[in-house]
N, C-alpha and C positions, 0 to 999 in steps of 0.2 A: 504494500500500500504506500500509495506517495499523496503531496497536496498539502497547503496552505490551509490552516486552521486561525484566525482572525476572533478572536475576544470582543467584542462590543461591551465595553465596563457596566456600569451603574446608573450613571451619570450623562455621560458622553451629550448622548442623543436631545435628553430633554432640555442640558442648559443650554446645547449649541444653537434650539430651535426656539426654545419658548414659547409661549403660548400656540405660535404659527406651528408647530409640530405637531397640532392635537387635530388630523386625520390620518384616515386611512390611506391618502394619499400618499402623506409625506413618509407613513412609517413605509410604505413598500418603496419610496427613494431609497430609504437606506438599506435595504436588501438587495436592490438594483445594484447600487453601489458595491458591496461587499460581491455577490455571487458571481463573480467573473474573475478570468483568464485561469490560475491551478489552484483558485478556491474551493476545497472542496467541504468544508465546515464551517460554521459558522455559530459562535457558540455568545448567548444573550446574558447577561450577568444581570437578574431583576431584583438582586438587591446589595446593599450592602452589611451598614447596621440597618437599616430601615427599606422596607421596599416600596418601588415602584407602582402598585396595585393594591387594592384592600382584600382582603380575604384569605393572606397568607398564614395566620397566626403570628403577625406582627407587626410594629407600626407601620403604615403607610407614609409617604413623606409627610404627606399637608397633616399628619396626626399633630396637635395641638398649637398649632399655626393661626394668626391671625390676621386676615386680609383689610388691611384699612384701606383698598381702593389707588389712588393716585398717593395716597402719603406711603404706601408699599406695605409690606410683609412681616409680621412681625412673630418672633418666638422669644416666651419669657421676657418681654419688653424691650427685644433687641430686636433693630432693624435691622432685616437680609439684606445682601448686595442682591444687586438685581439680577444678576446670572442665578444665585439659587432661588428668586423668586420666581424667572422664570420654569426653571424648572420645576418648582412645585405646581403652577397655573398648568404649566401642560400636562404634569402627570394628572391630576386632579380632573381639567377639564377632559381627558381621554374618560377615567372613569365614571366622569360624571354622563357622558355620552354612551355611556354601555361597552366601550371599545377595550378589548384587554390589548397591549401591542405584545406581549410576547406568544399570544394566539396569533395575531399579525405575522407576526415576523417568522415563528417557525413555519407555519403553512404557506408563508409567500418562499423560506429557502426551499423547502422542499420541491414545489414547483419550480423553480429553479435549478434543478436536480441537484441538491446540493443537503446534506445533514444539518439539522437544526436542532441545536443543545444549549440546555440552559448553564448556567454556573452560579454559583452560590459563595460568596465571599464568607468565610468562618470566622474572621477575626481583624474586620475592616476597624481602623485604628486613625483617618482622615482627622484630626482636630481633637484629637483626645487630650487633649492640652485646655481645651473647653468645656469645662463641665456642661454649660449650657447651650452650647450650640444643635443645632436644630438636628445634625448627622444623627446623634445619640438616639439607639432604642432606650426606650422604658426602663428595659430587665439590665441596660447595661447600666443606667445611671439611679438604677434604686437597689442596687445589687453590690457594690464596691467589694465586701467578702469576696466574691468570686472574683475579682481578677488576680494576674499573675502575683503580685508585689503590694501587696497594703501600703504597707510599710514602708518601703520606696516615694511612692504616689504621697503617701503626706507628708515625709519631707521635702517634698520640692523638687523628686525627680521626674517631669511629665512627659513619658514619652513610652510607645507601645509597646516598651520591653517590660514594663512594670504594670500597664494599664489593660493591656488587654484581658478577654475572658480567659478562664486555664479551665479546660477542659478536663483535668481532672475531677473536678466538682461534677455528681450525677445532675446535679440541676442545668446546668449550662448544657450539659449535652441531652437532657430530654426536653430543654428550650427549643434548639436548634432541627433536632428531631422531628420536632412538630410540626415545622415549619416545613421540612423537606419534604413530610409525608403531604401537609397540606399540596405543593405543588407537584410532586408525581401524581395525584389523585386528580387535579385540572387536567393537568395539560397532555398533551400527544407533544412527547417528547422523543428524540433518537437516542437521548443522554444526558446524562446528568453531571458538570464537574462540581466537584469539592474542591474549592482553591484554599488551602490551607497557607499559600501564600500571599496573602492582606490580611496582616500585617506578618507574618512568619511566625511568631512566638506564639505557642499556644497553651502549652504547657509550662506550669510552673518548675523553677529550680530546684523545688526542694524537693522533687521525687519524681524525678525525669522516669526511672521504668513504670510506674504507675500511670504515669502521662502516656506511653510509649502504647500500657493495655489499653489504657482506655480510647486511644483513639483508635486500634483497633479494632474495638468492640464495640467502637459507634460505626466502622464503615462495614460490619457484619451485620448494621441494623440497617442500616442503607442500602445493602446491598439484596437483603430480604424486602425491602418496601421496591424496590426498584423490582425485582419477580414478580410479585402482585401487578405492577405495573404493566410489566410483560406481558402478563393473562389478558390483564383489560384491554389492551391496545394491541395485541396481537402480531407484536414486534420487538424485536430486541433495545433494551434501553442499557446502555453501555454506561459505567459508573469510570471516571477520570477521576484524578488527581493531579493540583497542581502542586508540586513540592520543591525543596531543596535543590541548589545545583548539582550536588555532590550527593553520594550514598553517607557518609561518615556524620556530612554535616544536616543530612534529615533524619540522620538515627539519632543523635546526638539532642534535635529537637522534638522526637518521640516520633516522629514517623519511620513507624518499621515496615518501611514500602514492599520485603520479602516478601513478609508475611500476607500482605495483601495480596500479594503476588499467588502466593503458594497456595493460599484458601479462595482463590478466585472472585477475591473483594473486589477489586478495579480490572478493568480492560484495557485501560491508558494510565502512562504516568505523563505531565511535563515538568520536566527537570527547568528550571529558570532563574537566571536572576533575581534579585528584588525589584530594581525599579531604576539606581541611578548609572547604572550601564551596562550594554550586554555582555554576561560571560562569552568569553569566545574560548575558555578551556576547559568547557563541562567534559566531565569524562564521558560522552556516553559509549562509549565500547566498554569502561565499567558498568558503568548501569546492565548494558547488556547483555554481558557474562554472570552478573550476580542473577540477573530475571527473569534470563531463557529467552524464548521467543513467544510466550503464551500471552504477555502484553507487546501493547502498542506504546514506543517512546516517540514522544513528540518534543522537538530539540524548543526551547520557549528562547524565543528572541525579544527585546525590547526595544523601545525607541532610539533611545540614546547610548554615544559611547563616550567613555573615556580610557584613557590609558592606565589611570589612575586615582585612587579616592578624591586628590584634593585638586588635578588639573581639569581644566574647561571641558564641555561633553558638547559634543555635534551630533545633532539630528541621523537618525540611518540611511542610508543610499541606498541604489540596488546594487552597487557594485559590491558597499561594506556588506549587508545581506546576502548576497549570492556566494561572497567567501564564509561565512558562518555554515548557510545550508549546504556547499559544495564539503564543509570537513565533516559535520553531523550525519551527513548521507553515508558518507564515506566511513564513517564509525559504526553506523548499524542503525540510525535515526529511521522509522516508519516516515515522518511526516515534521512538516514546519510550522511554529504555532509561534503568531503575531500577537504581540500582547500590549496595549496602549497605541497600537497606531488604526486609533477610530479615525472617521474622515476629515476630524476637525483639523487633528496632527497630522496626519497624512499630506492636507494641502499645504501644509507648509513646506513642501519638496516642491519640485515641476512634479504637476500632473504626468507628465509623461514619463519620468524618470520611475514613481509610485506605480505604474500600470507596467513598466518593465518588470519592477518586483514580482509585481502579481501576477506575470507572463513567466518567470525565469525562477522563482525560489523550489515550488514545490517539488520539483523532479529532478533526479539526479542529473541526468543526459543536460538538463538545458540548464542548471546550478553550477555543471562541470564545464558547460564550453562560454558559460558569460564569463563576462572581466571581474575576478574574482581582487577582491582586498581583503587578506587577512590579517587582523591587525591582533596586537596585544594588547590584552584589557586585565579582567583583575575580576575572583570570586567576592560578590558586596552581599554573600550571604554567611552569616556564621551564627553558631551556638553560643549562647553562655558562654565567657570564658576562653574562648577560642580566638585567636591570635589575627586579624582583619590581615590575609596577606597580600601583596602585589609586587611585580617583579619591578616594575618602572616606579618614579625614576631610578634609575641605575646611576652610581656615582663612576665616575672615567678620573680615579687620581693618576696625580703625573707620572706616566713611565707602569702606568697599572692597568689589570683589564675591570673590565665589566662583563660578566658572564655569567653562569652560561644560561642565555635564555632562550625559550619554548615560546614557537611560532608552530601554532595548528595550520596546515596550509591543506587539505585534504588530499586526493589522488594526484599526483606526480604527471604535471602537465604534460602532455605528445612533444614529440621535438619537433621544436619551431617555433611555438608560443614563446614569446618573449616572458620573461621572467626578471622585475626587479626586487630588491633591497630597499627599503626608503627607511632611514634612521631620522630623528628629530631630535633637536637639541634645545637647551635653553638659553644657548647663547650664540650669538651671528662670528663669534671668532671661535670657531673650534679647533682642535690643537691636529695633528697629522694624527691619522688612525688605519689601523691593521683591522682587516675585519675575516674573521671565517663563516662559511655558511657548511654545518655539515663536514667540519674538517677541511672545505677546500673555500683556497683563499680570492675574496671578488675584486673586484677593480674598480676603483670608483669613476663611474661614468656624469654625473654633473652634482651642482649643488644650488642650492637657491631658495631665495625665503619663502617664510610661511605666505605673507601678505600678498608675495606675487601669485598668489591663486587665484584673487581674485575671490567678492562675496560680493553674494545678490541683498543690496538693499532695504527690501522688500521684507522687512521685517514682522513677522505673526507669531505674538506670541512673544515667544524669549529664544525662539530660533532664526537663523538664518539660512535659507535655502541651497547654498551653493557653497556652506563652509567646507571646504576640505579635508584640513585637517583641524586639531584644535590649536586655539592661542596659545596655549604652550610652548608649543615648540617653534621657537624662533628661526631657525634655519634648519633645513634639512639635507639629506643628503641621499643619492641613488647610486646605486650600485647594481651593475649585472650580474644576475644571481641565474640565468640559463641554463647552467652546465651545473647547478649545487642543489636547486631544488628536490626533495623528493617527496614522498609520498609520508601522511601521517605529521610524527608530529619532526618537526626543523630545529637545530641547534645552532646558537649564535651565539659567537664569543667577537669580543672589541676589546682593541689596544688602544690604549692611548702611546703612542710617542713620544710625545713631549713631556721632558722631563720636569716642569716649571708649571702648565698650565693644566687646573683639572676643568669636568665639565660634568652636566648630569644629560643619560639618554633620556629622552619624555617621551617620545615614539619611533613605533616598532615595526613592518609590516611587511609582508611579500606581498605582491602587486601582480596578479596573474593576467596576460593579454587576451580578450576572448579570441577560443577559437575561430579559422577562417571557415 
């Protein structure tokens, strides 16, 4: 199985449209939009902490919301911005009109001949820093017992690694439960994800293997309410997981993915990033050797990249894309799964460049012969405790190397494709460098700054369309790496020369030419 998998979040739809969203019209635009070129899923996320719709077994957004007209929106005596205003007007006015849209929207992908799966956020953590803000269910802000860290949270540390729910508590997970059965029992669904990643942390510290059963023993309830389902609907409803990048570091935060594995809990896993850049060194050829082939791994790519925790992140390409899904394919990857780039983020690329994506990521054969960028990025998902690592920046003291670093570049290009090296630096005087790729040593072929890349103006958002690389790196540098590349993953060691001057690498990347 191959094909592009696309997330539509929470949110997305209703703030980008506001009020103007609330037809039948406009929700099959955004099916239109999604269900083309190697889309072949499309999977609806109808809630967060709160959902979308009434009759889930929990808050709806506009729940305790008060509409003062033209002076706007108010929760708890706080005025909304008008982006969540709109989005409450439109969800509201949908149900005020009898319109469910994620009955819309699966039945308009399906006619599109494409799968239509809901997803369910477990531990959405958006503004948790707010007690009052309008995000918060109920059960999450009459409940504080049940999350990870009390203790934490009232002294003054607010942030989702102390706040969120922990799943160990039987009450949170016969909350949550309730919820899931209410929507298998609606809707004609292909499938159902558990994104156990918003916000990642679900389980508390203080008794990780307990956390580890019980989540468990809640996708064993899940995955009996999903059978039922099967009966009624008279089709397979396939349970997913969105988890950890790593195997170590989802065990570690109690997802014992095996296990589900082994008892036939989930159909899919997607191994993913968090959110501020995409892994490009998930293992999944581990994943695959630990889970057999009896699951579907779908490589979860995200919007943005960086090199590194604390330098600038640039929007995804299809070229940065097609080098992710070209090494993932190549590892034993089923399928590619788009995660944040709704339509809204999406146009912030050329339309044209985003419809390449969608023509070129899902399939091996057309991921292998585009212009592939495989760059070095860094795991932004960890455990408790667990040490945040990334390989860049890389320090170049005088007369010392920098080594040795891992470049995933997938299948070992045909002879003929051109093949570069491009190194980034933080500074415009770089000192003379030795560089190997693979044991064999490159040549340097040009150099030149960041800026002369040239960026599209046209600012939306906090991105720029046509950024290259990111501001980091001040100068860069290319090298013919033709005759060094190979298949898997690439070694790269750097000399510095000079005995006087050091420098830091900030970016990494083989540069594949598409095939002719």
């Amino acid at each position: 199985m191959s094909g592009i998998v696309i997330n539509e979040d929470s949110s997305h739809y209703f703030y980008s449209r506001g009020i103007e969203g609330a037809s039948q019209e406009k929700l099959r635009e955004l099916v239109a939009h999604y269900c083309t070129g190697q889309v072949e899923e499309v999977t609806y996320c109808f809630m967060a902490q709160r959902a979308n719709v009434d009759g889930l077994n929990v808050d709806p957004v506009w729940h305790g919301i008060e509409d003062r007209g033209e002076e706007g929106m108010f929760f708890r005596g706080n005025r909304l911005d008008d982006h969540f205003a709109g989005w409450i007007r439109c969800a509201k006015k949908l149900n005020d009109m009898g319109i469910d849209p994620y009955q819309v929207w699966l039945e308009e992908t399906r006619k599109a001949g494409r799968r239509g799966t809901l997803s369910i956020r477990m531990n959405d953590c958006h503004n948790i820093w707010e007690d009052d803000h309008f995000f918060h269910a109920e059960f999450w802000r009459e409940h504080p017992e049940f999350r990870l860290d009390p203790v934490s949270r009232a002294s003054g540390y607010p942030c989702h690694r102390v706040a969120a729910l922990d799943y160990t508590f039987e009450d949170v997970r016969a909350y949550k439960l309730n919820i899931i059965q209410a929507v298998l029992e609606r809707y004609d669904t292909d499938g159902l994800e558990i994104d156990w990643m918003r916000h990642g942390d679900n389980v508390g510290f203080r008794n990780t293997d307990a956390g580890r059963a019980a989540l468990t023993d809640f996708h064993r309830k899940v995955r009996a309410m999903a059978d039922k389902a099967e009966k009624r609907l008279g089709h397979p409803v396939r349970i997913t997981a969105r988890i950890s990048a790593t195997p170590d570091d989802a065990f570690a935060r109690g997802m014992d993915v095996a296990a589900w594995t082994r008892e036939g809990l989930v159909q899919g896993i997607v191994p993913t990033a968090f959110f501020s850049t995409s892994d490009t060194g998930m293992p999944i050829a581990l994943w695959r050797s630990i889970l057999g082939k009896e699951v579907e791994i779908c490589a979860g790519l995200e919007l943005l990249i960086r090199p590194y925790p604390a330098s600038d992140y640039m929007p995804e390409t299809s070229s940065l894309l097609a080098g992710q899904a070209s090494d993932y394919f190549y590892q034993g990857a089923d399928r590619i799964y788009l995660f944040n780039h709704m339509d809204s983020q999406t146009a912030m690329r050329e339309p044209e460049d985003y419809q390449k994506a969608l023509n070129t990521i899902g399939s091996p054969s057309t991921a292998h012969a585009a212009r592939r960028r495989h760059v070095v990025t860094f795991q932004d998902t960890h455990a408790y405790g667990q040490p945040v690592a990334h390989t860049l920046p890389a320090y170049l003291p005088p007369n010392g190397f920098a080594g040795h670093l891992r470049i995933h570049a997938g299948p070992k290009p045909e002879p003929g494709r051109c093949c570069s090296l491009i190194l980034g630096f933080d500074t415009a005087d770089i000192p003379e460098l030795e560089v190997w790729l693979n044991n064999t040593p490159l040549t340097l072929a040009r150099t030149f700054a960041n800026e002369d890349m040239g960026t599209d103006e046209r600012v939306l958002g906090t991105f720029q369309s046509k950024q290259v690389y990111p501001k980091s790196s001040v100068l860069l540098a290319e090298f013919d790496a033709a005759d060094a590349v190979v298949s898997g993953t690439n070694i790269l060691l750097v000399k510095n020369r000079n005995g006087e001057k050091s420098c830091n690498l900030t970016w990494c990347e083989i540069e594949v030419a598409p095939a002719e």
